[in-house]
Each structure stands twice: as C-alpha cells, then as structure tokens.
C-alpha positions in Angstrom: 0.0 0.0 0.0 1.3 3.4 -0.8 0.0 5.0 2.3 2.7 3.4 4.4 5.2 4.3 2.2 7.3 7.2 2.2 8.3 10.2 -0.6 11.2 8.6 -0.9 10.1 5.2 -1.7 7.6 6.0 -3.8 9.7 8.5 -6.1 13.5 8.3 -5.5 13.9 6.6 -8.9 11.6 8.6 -11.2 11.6 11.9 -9.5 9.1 13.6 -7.5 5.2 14.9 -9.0 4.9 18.1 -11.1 2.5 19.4 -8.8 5.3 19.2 -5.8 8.1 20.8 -7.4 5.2 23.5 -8.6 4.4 23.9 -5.1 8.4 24.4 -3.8 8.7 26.7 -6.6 5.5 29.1 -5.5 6.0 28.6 -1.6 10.0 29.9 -3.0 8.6 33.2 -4.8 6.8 33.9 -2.3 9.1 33.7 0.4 11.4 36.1 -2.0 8.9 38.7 -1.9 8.8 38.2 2.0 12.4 38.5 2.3 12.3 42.2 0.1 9.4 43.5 2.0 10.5 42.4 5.5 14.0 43.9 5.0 12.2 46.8 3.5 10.4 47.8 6.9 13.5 46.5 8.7 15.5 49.2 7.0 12.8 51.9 7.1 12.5 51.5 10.8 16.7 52.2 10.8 16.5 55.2 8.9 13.3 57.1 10.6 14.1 58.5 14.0 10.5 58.8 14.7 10.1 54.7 14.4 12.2 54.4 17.8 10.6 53.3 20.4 10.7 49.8 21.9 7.2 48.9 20.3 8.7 49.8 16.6 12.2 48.0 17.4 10.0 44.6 18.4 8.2 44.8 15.1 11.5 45.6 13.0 12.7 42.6 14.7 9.4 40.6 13.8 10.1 41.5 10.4 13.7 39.9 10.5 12.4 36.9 12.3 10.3 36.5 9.2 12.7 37.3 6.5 14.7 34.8 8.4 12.1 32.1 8.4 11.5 32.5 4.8 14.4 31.7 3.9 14.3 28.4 5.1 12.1 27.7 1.8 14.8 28.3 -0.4 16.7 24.8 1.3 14.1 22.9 -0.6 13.9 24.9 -3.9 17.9 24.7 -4.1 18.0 20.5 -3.7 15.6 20.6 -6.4 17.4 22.7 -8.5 20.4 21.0 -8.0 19.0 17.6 -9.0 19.4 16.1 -5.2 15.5 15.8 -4.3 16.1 14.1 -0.8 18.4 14.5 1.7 19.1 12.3 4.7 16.5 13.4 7.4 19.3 14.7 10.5 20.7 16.8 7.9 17.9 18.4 6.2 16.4 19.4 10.1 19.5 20.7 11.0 19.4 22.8 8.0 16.1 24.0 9.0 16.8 24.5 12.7 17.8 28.2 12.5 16.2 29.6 9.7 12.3 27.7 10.2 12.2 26.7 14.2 14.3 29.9 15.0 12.6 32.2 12.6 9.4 31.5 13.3 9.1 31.2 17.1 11.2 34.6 17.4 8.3 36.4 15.3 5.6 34.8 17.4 7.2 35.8 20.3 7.7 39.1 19.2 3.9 39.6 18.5 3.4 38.6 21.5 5.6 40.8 23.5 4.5 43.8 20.9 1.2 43.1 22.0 2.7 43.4 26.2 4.2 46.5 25.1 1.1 48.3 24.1 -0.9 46.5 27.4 2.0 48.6 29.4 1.4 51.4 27.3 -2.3 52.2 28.3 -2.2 50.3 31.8 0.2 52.8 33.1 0.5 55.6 30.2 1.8 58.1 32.7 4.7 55.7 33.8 5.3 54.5 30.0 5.1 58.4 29.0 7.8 59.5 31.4 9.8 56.3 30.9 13.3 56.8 29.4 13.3 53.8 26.6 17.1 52.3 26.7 18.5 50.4 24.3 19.6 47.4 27.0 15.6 47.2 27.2 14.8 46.6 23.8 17.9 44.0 23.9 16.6 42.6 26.2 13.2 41.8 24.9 14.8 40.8 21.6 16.7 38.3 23.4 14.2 36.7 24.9 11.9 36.5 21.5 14.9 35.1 19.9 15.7 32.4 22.7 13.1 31.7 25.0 10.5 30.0 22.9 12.7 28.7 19.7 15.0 26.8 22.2 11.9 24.7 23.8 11.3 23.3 19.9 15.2 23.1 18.8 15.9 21.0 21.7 12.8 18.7 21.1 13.6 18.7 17.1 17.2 17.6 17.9 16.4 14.9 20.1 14.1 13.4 18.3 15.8 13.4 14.8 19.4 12.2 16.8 17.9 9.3 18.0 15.8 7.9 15.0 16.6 4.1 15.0 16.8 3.9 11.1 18.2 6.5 8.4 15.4 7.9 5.9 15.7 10.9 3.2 13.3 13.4 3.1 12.2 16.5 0.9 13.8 18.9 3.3 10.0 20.5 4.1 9.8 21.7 7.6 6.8 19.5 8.5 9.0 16.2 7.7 11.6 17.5 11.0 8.3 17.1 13.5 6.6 14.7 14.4 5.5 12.5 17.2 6.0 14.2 20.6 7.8 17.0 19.6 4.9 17.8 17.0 2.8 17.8 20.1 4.9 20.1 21.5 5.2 22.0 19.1 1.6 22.7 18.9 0.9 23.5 22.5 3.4 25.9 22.3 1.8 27.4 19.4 -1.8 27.5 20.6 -0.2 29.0 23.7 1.4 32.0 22.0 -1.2 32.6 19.5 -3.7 32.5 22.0 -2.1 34.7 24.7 -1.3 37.7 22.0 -5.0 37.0 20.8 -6.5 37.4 24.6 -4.2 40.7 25.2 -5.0 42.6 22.2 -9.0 41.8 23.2 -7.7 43.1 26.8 -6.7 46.3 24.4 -9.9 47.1 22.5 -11.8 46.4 25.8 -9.9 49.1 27.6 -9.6 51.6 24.8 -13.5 51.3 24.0 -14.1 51.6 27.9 -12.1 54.6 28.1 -13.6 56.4 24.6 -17.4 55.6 25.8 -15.7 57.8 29.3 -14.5 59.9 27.4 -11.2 59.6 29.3 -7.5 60.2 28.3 -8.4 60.6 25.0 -5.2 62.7 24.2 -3.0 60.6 25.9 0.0 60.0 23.3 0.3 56.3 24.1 -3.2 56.1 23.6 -3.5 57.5 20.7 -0.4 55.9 19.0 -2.1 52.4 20.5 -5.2 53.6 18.4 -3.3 54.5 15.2 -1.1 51.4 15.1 -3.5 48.9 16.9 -5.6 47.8 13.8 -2.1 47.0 11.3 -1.2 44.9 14.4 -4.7 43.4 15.0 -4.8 42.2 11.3 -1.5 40.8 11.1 -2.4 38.6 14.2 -5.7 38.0 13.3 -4.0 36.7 10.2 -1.7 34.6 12.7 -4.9 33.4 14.3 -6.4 32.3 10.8 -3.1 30.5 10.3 -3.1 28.8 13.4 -6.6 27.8 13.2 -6.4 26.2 9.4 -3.2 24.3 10.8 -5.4 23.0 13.7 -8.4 21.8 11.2 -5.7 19.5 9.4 -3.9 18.2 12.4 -7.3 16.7 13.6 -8.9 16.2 9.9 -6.1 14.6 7.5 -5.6 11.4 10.0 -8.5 10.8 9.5 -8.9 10.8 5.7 -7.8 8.1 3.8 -4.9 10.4 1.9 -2.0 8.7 -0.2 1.4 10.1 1.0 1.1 12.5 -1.8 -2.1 14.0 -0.9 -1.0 14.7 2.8 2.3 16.4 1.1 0.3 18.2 -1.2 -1.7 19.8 1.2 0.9 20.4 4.1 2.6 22.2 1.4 -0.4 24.4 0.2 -0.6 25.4 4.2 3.2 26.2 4.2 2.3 28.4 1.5 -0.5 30.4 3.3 2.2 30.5 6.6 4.5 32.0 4.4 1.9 34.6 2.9 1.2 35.7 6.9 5.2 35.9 7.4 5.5 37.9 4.3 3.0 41.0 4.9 4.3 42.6 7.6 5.5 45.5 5.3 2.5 45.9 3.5 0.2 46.2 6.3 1.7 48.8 7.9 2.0 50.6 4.6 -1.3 50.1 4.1 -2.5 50.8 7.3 -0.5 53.1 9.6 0.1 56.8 8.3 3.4 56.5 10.6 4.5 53.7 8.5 3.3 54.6 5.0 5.2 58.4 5.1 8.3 56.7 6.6 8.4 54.2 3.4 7.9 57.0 1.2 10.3 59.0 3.1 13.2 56.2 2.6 11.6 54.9 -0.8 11.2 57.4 -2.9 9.7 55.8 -6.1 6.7 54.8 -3.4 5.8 58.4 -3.2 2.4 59.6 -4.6 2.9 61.6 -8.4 -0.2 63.8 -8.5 -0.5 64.0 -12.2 -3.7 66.3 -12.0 -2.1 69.3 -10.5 0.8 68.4 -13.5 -1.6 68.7 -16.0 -3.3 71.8 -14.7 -0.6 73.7 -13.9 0.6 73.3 -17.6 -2.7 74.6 -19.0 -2.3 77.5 -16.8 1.2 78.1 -17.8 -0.4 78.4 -21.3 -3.3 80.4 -20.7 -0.5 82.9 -19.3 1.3 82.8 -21.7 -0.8 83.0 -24.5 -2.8 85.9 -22.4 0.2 87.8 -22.2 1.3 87.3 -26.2 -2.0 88.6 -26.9 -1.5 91.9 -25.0 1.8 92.3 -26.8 0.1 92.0 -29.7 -2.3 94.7 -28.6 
C-alpha cells in the first residue's frame, strides 16, 4: 500500500510529481517577496528616527524573524534545482533549525511581547510616558523572542531526529523535521502564543473602547499611538490566528482521511504556502494601514511616493493660458 510508504520510496527513482516541485517553486517566490518587504520595513524602521521606540524595534525585529524564516524555503527549492530531491533526514532538520524553528518562534514571540508593550502602554500611560526607553531594554526583549521560545522546539527537534533508530531521506520540508511528541509540543506551544497575543489585544480594544465611551485620556499619546497602530497589528495577528486555526483543522482532519502520502504532502505544502503569505505581509500592512509607517516608506523609498498628475496637467494649461494671455497683450 502506498500510504505506508514514504516520498522517498515512492519517487527516488523517477523523480518527485509536477504538482510538488510547482508547489516548492511558488512557496519559493513567495518567500522572496517576503524577504524584500521584511528587510524593506527593517531598513525603514533604521533610517526614521520617529520609528524608535521599543514597540517599533519589536516589530522591526518581527520582520527579521520573518525574512529569516522564509528563507528556510529556499533549502528545498535549491536541492531541487540541483537535482538532489532528498536528503538524509538529520541533515535536512539541521538545515532547517535556524532559519524555520528559529525564525518562526522569534516572530511569534515578538507579536506577542508587541502586543505586552502596548498593554504597558495604556495600563500605566503616565509611567510608560515619562519612561526613558534604553537600548539594554529593547535588547533585552529581543533576546528573549529570539531564545526563550525557539530553544523549547530546537531541543525537542534535535532529540528526536538524533535518535531515530533507522536513516530515511526526506524533501527537506519543515513539516518532515516534526513529528510525534515533539509535533505535540510544538503545537501547544503554538496554541499558547497565538492565543495569549490573541487574549491581550482583546484586553486592548476592551480598555480603549471603555475609556472612549468615558471619554477619558483621550489625548493621551500612548493612547492614541495604541489607536493608530493597533488595527495593522490586530490584522497581522488575526492573520496569525487564521493561520493557526487552518493548521489545527488539518492536524485533527487529515488522519482521519484516507490520503495517499502524496495528498497529505500536497496539502501540508499548500498550508506552508498560506504561513508564508502571513510571514510575508508585515511590510505591507503597515503601509497600508498606519500613516506612521506609510510616510516613513515613502520617506526612505522614494519611487513609493504619490505623483499627483492632476495638478501636473493643470498647472501646464495655466502656464499656457498665461502665456498666451500675455502674447496677446503684446500683440495689442
């Protein structure tokens, strides 16, 4: 039966399906264009002054997180291109270690700290208004985003894959490193973030709307930053939440079909895609969304700024008007 047989056995001689290498090569275009708008809003927030405080610096970070992460597609696309489709399981998951587990547990993290940061901010505006922001602070909190929750599934990944009993090649997908256990790790630890930055930003629009129906510190500036930055921020972790909650329908749902091999690695690989997509928007959402964000892109990137063609066109027909106005009175 083909269901108990692996990738590998199935297509080691003849090469793997169209529709996976078509698959590897659009999860790899789109993690490109992730990698070009994450370092985009990672080198915006360097160059504006104004994008300095510890909230911006967690979601320039986020954004390297994710460029990091995506890169961890191109593993794949580059053992097709060089003709090696599979690779010896320890070795493709060390591969993926820093840029996949690494990459995206720091950006989860970081939503999740982003969304502390802007709990502190309208818990105790007076404190967070008067507050000197230091640079050993925003280290700090970088460090942990980048350690704290990565090393939990790096240190399950590593155990499990060094002490396999038997040697297997794989596609080097980031599914195929977990499994068992650590994939049940690696889930609660997922619900866990996801839901914690979920509850805190509803602790958020609770307090805001509470405090708007009061009419109370309505100028306050962390308030009213909160306001202007708290919908690119909702989206992007409502967009998290999506993520998380399609990933959970085909943990419980795909067991229990009767899928060959190549239908379960079809579809993990069309949900890679979509994760992908979520890590790759981060730029655009805040360009989109937050004035902040959108004059600081066209501030830094000057081909993004608006060409107002109307007043170019008008001002030309005035130009000739006068002139021709003023011909005529020579004429006169």
């Amino acid at each position: 039966m083909d269901q108990n047989k692996t990738l590998f056995e199935l297509y080691a001689d003849d090469g793997l399906p169209w529709v996976l290498v078509v698959l590897t090569a659009v999860r790899t275009f789109i993690s490109t264009i992730g990698i070009i708008c994450n370092l985009a809003l990672v080198y915006v927030t360097i160059k504006t002054n104004s994008l300095n405080g510890p909230c911006n610096i967690l979601i320039a970070f986020d954004a390297a997180a994710c460029a990091w992460f995506e890169i961890g597609s191109w593993i794949g696309m580059y053992q097709i291109l060089v003709g090696q489709q599979f690779v010896p399981i320890d070795l493709c998951c060390v591969y993926l270690l820093l840029p996949f587990i690494t990459g995206v547990y720091a950006s989860m993290s970081a939503n999740l700290l982003i969304a502390f940061d802007r709990l502190l901010s309208i818990c105790f505006p007076i404190w967070y208004a008067m507050r000197k922001p230091s640079r050993l602070y925003s280290f700090f909190l970088i460090l942990l985003s980048s350690l704290l929750f990565p090393g939990f599934i790096v240190q399950a990944i590593l155990r499990l894959v060094l002490n396999i009993p038997e040697q297997k090649s794989v596609m080097c997908a980031p599914h195929e490193c977990i499994w068992d256990w650590a994939s049940n790790q690696n889930y609660a630890l997922n619900t866990l973030i996801t839901g914690t930055t979920v509850a805190i930003y509803i602790v958020i629009w609770i307090i805001l709307l509470q405090r708007n129906q009061n009419a109370q510190n309505t100028n306050n500036s962390s308030d009213a930053w909160t306001r202007r930055i708290l919908k690119a921020l909702a989206f992007l972790v409502a967009l998290q939440l999506a993520g998380h909650t399609l990933s959970s329908i085909a943990r419980l749902t795909i067991p229990q079909l009767q899928l060959s091999v190549t239908s379960k690695a079809v579809t993990t690989f069309l949900l890679s895609c979509l994760t992908n997509i979520v890590m790759a928007v981060n730029g655009p959402v805040l360009y989109k969304m937050n004035m902040e964000y959108r004059n600081a892109f066209q501030k830094v990137f000057k081909f993004l700024q608006p060409t107002n063609y109307n007043t170019t066109i008008i001002g030309t027909q005035q130009q000739q008007w006068a002139i021709r106005v003023a011909t005529e009175n020579v004429q006169n």
